[in-house]
C-alpha positions in Angstrom: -98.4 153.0 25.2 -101.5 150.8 23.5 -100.8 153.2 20.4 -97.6 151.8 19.8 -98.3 148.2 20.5 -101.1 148.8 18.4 -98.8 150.3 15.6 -96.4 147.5 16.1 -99.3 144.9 15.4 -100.5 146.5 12.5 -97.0 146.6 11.3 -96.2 142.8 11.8 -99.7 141.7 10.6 -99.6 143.9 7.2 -100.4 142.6 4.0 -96.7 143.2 2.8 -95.2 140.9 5.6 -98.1 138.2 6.2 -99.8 138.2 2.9 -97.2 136.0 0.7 -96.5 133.4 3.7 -100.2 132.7 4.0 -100.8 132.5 0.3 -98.0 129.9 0.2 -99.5 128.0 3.0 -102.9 128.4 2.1 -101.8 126.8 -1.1 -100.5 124.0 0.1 -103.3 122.5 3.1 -105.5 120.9 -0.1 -102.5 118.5 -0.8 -101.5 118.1 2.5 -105.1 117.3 3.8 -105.8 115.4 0.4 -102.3 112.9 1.7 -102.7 113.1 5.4 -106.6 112.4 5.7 -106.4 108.5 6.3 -103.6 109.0 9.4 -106.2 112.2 10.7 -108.6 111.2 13.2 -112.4 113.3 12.5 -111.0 115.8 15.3 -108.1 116.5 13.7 -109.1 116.7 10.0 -111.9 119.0 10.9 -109.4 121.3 13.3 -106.6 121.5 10.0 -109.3 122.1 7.4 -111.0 125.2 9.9 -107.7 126.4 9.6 -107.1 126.5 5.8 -110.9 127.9 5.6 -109.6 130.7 8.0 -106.3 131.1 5.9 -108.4 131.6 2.6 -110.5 134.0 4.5 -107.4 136.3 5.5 -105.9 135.8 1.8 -109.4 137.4 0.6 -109.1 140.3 3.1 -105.1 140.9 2.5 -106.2 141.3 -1.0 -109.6 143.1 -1.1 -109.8 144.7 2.2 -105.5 145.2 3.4 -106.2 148.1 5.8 -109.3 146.2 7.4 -107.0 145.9 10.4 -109.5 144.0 13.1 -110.6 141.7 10.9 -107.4 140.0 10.2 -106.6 140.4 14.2 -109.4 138.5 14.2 -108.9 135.6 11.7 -105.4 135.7 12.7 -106.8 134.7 16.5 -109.1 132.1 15.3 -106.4 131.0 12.9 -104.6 130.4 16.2 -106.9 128.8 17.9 -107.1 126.2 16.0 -103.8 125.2 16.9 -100.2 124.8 14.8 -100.6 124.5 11.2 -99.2 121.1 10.2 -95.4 120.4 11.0 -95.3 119.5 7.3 -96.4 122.2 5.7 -94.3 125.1 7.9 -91.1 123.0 7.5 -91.5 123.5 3.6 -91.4 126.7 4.1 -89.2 127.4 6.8 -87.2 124.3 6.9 -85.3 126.1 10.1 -88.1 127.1 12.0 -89.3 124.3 14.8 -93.0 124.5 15.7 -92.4 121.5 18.2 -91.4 123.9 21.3 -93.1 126.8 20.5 -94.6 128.4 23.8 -92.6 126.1 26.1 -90.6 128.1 28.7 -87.4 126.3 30.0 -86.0 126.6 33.2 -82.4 128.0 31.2 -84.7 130.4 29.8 -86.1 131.8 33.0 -82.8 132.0 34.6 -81.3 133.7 31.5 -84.4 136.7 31.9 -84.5 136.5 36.3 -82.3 140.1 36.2 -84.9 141.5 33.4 -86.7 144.6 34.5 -89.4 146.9 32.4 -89.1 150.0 34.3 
């Protein structure tokens, strides 16, 4: 079973489905940071500008090391850690995709999955 989730993650985190997104991102933080650094308090500047460092970091190994698998799980998860890239920036891209809700479960959503079972 792990080989398969394992498969799966390598799969979703592969250079030809990740790589382009994050260049595109990547390429647009020094802008954004540049035009939202007077509104940022320290925290936040420094939180969004570990991020872009970490996004330019997994550019770099997408195009020099692409079958380095644990090190992008692993920039990916500090990528993450640092939060939601800015609303901003991910709406350019995917003006349909709302960041606001992510991870929030609603009740509507547990009673939809109450009759789910695994085995």
């Amino acid at each position: 079973m792990e080989s398969i989730v394992e498969t799966m993650m390598q799969q979703l985190l592969s250079k030809e489905i990740l790589h382009e997104p994050m260049k595109e991102i990547g390429e647009r933080y020094p802008k954004w940071l540049e035009e939202h650094k007077s509104r940022l308090t320290q925290e936040e500047y420094d939180r969004y500008h570990c991020q872009y460092e970490l996004i330019l970091k997994l550019n770099d190994v997408y195009e020099n090391e692409p079958d380095n698998f644990s090190k992008i799980v692993d920039l990916m998860q500090k990528t993450q850690e640092c939060g939601q890239p800015p609303n901003d920036i991910v709406q350019a891209l995917a003006p349909d995709l709302d960041l606001s809700n992510l991870g929030q479960i609603s009740p509507e959503m547990l009673e939809s999955t109450s009759g789910c079972c695994i085995m």
